[in-house]
Short mmCIF file of the C-alpha atoms (twelve columns), coordinates in Angstrom:
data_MODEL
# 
_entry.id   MODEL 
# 
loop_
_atom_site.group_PDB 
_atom_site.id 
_atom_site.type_symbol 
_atom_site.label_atom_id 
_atom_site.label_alt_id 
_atom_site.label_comp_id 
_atom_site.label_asym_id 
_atom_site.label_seq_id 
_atom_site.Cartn_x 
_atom_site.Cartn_y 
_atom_site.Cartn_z 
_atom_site.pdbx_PDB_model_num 
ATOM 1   C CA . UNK A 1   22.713 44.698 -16.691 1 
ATOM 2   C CA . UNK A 2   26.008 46.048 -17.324 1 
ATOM 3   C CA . UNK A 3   27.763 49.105 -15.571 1 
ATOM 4   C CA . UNK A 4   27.289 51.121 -19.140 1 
ATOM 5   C CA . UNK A 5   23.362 49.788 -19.951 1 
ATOM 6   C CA . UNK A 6   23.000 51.310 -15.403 1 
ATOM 7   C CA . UNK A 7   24.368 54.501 -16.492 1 
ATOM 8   C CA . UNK A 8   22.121 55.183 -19.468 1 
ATOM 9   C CA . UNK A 9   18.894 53.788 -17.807 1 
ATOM 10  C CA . UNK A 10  19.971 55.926 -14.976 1 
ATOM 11  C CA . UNK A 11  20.310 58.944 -17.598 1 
ATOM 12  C CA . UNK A 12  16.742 58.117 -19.014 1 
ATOM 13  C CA . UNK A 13  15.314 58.394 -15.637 1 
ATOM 14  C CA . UNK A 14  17.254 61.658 -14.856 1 
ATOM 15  C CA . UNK A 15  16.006 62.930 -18.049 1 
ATOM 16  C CA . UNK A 16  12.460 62.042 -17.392 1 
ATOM 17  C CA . UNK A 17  12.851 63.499 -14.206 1 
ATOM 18  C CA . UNK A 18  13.791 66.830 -15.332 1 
ATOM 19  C CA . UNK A 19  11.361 67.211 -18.152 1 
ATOM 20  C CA . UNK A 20  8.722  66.204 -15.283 1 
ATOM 21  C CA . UNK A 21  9.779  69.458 -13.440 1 
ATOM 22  C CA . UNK A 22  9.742  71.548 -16.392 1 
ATOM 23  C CA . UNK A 23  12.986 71.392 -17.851 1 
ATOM 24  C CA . UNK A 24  14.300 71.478 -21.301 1 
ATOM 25  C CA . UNK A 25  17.382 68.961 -22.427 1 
ATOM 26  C CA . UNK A 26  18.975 70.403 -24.738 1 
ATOM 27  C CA . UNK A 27  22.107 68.254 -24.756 1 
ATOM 28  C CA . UNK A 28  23.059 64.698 -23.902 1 
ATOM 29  C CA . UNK A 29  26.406 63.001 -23.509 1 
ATOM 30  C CA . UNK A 30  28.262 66.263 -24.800 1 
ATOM 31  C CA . UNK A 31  31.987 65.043 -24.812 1 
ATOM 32  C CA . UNK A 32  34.705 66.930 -25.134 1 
ATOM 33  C CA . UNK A 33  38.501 64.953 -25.911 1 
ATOM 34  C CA . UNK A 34  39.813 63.292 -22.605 1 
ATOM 35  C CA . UNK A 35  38.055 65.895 -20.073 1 
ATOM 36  C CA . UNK A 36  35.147 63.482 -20.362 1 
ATOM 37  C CA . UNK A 37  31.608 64.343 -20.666 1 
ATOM 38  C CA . UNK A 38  28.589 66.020 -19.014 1 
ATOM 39  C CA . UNK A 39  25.794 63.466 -18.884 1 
ATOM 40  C CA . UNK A 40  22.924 65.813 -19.332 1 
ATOM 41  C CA . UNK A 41  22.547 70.058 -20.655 1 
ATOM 42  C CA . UNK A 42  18.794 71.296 -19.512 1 
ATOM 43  C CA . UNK A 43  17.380 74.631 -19.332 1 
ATOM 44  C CA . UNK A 44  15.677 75.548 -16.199 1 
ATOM 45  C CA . UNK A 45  13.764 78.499 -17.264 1 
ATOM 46  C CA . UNK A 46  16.477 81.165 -17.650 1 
ATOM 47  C CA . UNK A 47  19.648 79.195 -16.614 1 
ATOM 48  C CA . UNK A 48  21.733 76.545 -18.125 1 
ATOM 49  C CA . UNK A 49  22.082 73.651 -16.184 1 
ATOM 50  C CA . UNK A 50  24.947 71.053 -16.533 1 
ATOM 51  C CA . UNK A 51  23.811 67.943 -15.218 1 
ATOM 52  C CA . UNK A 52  25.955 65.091 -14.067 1 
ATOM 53  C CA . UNK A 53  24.237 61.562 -13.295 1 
ATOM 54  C CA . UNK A 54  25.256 58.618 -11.137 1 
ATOM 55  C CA . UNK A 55  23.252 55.498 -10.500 1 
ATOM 56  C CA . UNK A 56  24.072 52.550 -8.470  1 
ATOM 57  C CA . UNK A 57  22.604 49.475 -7.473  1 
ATOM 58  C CA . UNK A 58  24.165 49.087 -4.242  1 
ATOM 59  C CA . UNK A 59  26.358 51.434 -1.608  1 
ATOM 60  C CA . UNK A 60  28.985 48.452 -1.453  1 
ATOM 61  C CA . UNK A 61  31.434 50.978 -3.142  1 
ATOM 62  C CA . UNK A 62  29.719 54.201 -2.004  1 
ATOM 63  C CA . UNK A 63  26.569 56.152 -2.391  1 
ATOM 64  C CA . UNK A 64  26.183 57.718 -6.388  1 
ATOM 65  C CA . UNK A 65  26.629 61.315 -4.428  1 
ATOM 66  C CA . UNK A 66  30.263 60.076 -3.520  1 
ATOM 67  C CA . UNK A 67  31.315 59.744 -6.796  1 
ATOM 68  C CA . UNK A 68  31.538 62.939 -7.834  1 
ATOM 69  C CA . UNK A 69  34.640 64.381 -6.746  1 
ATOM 70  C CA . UNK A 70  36.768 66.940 -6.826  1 
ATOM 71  C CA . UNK A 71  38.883 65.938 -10.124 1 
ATOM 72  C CA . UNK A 72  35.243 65.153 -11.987 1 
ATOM 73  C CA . UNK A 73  33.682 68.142 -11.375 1 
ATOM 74  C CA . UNK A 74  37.086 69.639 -12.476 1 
ATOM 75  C CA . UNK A 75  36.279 67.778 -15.643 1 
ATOM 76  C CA . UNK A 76  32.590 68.696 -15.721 1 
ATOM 77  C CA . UNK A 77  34.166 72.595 -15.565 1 
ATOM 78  C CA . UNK A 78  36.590 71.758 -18.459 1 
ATOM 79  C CA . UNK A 79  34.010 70.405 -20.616 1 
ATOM 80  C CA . UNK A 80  31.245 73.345 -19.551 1 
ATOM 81  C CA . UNK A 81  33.938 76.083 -20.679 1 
ATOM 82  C CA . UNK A 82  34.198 74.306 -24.288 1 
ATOM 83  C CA . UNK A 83  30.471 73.808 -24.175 1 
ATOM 84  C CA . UNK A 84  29.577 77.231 -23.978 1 
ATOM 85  C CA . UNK A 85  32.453 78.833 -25.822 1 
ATOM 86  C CA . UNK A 86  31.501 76.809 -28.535 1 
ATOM 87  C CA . UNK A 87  27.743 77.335 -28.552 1 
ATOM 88  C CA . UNK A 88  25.046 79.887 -29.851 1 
ATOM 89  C CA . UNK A 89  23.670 79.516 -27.039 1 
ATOM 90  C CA . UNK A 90  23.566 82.292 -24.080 1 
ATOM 91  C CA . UNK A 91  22.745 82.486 -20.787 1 
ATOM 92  C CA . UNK A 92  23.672 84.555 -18.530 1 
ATOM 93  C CA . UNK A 93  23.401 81.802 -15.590 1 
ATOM 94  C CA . UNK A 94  24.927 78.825 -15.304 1 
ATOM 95  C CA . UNK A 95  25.098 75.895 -12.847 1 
ATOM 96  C CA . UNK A 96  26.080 72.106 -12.023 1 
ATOM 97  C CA . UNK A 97  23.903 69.960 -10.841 1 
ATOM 98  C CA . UNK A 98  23.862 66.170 -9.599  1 
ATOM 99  C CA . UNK A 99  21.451 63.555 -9.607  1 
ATOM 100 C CA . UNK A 100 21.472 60.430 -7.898  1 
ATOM 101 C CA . UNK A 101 19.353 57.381 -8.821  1 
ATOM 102 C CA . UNK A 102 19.751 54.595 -5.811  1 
ATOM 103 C CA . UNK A 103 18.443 51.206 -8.024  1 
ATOM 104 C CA . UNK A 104 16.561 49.002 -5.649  1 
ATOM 105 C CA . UNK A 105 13.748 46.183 -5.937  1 
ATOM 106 C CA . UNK A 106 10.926 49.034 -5.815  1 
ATOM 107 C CA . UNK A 107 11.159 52.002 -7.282  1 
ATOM 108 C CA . UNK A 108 14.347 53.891 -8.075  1 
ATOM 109 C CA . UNK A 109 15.356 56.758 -5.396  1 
ATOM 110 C CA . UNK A 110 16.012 60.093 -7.235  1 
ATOM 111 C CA . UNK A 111 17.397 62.852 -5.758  1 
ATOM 112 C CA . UNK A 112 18.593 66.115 -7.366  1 
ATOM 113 C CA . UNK A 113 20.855 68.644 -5.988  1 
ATOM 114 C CA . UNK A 114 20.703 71.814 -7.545  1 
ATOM 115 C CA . UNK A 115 23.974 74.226 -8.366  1 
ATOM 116 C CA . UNK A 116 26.542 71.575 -6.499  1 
ATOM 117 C CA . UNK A 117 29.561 73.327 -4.552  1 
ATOM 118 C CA . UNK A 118 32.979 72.587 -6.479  1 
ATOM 119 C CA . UNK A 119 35.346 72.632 -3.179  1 
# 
């Protein structure tokens, strides 16, 4: 598999994921010009959750939770503002959160943090 057809399997098991917990995706790979995109938009009852998903098949270059830096969540934040400003959508409550799918010979490892810090 290529690093692209990872990420989207990864995405379709962070999706299934979330709907298994009761969530609603409302949005998938929103992009917005060069600040790059959020991965997955779900509604967790009466929040809006931003959802940014990394998937590896090894920890040769780090885990998935050690991608997400500083200068992509200052991405994530860019493309959130243009999300929402242009949106009918409104919630009062917002947040970003990560999940991490660890690809192995049995079955993937998921885990979700909810409302990551930014610094």
């Amino acid at each position: 598999m290529s690093n692209i057809e990872i990420g989207k399997y990864g995405e379709n098991l962070a999706c299934e994921f979330l709907i298994n917990k009761g969530y609603v995706i409302v949005d998938r790979n929103y992009k917005f010009s060069r600040y790059g995109e959020i991965d997955i938009i779900a509604k967790d009852k009466d929040e809006l959750c931003f959802v940014e998903v990394k998937t590896r098949r090894t920890d040769k270059f780090g885990t998935p939770m050690e991608a997400i830096t500083k200068d992509k969540l200052l991405k994530i934040l860019s493309c959130i503002k243009n999300y929402t400003s242009n949106t009918d959508l409104k919630y009062k409550r917002t947040r970003i959160d990560a999940i991490s799918i660890e690809l192995s010979e049995k079955e993937p490892k998921i885990t979700h943090v909810k409302n990551i810090e930014i610094f």
